[in-house]
C-alpha positions as a Markdown table, in Angstrom:
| # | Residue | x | y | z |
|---|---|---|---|---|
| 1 | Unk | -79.1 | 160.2 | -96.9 |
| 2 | Unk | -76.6 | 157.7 | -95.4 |
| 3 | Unk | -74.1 | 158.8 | -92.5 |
| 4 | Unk | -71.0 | 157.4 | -92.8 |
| 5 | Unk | -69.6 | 154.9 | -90.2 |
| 6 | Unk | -67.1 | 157.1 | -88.3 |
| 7 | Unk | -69.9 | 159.5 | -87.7 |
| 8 | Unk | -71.9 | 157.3 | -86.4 |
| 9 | Unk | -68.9 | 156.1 | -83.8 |
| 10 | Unk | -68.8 | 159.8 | -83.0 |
| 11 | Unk | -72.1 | 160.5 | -82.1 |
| 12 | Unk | -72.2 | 157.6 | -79.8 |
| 13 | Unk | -68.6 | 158.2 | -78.4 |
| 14 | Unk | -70.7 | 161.5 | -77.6 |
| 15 | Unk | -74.0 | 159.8 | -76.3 |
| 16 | Unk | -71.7 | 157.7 | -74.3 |
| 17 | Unk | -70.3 | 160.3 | -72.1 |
| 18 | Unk | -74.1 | 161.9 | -71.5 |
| 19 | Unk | -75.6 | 158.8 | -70.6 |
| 20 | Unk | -73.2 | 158.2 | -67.2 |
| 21 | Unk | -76.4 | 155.8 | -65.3 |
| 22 | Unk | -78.7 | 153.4 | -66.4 |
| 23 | Unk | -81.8 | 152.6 | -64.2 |
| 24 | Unk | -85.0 | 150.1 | -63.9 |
| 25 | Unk | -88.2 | 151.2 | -64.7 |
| 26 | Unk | -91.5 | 149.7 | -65.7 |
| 27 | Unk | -94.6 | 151.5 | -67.8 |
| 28 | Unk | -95.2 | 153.8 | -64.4 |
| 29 | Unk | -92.1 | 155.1 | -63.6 |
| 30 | Unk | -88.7 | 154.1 | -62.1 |
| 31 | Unk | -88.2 | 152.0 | -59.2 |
| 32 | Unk | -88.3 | 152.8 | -55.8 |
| 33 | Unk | -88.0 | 152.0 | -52.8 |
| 34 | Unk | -85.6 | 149.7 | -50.5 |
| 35 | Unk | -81.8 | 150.0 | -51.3 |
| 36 | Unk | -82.7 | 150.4 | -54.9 |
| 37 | Unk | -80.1 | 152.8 | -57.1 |
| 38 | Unk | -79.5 | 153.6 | -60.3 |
| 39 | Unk | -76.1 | 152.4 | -61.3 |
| 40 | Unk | -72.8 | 153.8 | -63.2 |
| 41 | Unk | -72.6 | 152.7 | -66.7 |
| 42 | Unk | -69.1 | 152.6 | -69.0 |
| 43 | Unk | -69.3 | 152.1 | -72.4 |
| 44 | Unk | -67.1 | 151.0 | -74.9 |
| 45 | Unk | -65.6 | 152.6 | -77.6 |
| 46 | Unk | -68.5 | 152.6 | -80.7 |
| 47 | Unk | -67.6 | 150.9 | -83.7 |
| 48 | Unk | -69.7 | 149.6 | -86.8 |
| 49 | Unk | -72.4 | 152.7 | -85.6 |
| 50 | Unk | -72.9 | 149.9 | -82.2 |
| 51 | Unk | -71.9 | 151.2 | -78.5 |
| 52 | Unk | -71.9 | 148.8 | -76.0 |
| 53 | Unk | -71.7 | 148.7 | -72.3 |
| 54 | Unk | -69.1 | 147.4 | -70.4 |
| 55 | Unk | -69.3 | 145.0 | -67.7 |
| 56 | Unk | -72.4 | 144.2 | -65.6 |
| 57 | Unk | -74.8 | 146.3 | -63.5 |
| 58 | Unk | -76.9 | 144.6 | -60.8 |
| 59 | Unk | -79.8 | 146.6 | -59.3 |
| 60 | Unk | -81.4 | 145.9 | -55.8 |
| 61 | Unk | -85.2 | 145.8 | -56.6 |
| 62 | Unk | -87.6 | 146.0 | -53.8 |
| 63 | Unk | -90.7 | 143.3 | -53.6 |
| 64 | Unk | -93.9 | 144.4 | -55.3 |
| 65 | Unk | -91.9 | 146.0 | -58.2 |
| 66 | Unk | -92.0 | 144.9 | -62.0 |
| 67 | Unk | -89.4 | 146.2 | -64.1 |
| 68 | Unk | -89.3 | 146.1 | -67.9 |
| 69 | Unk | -87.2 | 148.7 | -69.0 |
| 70 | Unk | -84.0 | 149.9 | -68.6 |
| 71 | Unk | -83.5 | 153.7 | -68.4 |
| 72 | Unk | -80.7 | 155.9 | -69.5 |
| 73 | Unk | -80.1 | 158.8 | -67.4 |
| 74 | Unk | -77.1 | 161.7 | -67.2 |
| 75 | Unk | -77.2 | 162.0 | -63.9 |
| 76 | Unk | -77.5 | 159.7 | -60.8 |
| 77 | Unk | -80.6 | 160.8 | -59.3 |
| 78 | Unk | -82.0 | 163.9 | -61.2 |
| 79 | Unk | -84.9 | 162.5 | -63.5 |
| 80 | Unk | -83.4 | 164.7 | -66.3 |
| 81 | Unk | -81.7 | 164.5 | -68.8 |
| 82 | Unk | -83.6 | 161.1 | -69.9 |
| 83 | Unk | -82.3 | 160.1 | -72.8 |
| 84 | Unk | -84.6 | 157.1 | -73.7 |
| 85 | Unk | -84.8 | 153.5 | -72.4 |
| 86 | Unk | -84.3 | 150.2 | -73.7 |
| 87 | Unk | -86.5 | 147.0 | -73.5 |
| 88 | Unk | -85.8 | 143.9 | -70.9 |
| 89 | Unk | -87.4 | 140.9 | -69.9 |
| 90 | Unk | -89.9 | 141.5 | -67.8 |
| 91 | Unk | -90.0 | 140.5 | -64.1 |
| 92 | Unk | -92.4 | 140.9 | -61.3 |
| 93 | Unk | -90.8 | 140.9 | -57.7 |
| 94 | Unk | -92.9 | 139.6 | -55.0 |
| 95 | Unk | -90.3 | 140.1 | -52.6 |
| 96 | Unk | -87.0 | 141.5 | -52.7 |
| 97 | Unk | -84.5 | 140.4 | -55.2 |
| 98 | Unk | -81.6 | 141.6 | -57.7 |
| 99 | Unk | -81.8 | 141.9 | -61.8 |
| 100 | Unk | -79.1 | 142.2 | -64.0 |
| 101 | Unk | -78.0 | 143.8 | -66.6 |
| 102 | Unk | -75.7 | 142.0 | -68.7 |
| 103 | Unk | -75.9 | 143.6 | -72.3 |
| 104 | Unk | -76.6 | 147.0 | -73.5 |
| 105 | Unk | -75.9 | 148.3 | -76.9 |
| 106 | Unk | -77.3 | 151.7 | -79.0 |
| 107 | Unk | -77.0 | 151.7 | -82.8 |
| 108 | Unk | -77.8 | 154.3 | -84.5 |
| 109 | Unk | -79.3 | 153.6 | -88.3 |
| 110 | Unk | -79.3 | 156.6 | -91.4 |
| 111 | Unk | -82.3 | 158.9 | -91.4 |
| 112 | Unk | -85.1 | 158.2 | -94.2 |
């Protein structure tokens, strides 16, 4: 079964309202600690079955963190709803220090 592109672009116009923060997040759970936050997240308007993020987000990360991941959350600082997480290059903090987030983007492919 194949969706066709203007459902995909729906579904993720969709997703893109639920998922209104991103976070940082390593295999044991989210950051914490210092002036750490999760941050707002816009999105653009999904095209080709792609949404992309708009702008960049820039997270305070507290010393003796490693982050990894990059968590998508509807709500600023309830752990639910999670809806999933995407891969980043890793990076241990021995002291304070700031990451970035410059890119995001969901696709979604046709069901098998």
């Amino acid at each position: 079964m194949a969706l066709s592109e203007t459902s995909k672009n729906a579904m993720l116009d969709e997703l893109g309202t639920l998922i209104t923060h991103i976070g940082l997040a390593d295999g044991g759970g989210e950051v914490t600690g210092g002036s750490y936050a999760r941050q707002a997240v816009e999105w653009g308007a999904a095209a080709g079955g792609v949404m992309a993020m708009t702008g960049t987000e820039t997270f305070s990360v507290p010393g003796g963190e490693t982050v990894d991941r990059c968590i998508l959350r509807g709500h600023l600082t309830n752990a639910t709803p999670d809806y999933g997480f995407a891969s980043l290059t890793q990076e241990v903090f021995g002291g304070d220090g700031t990451y970035e987030v410059t890119a995001l983007t969901i696709a979604l492919c046709d069901p098998a």
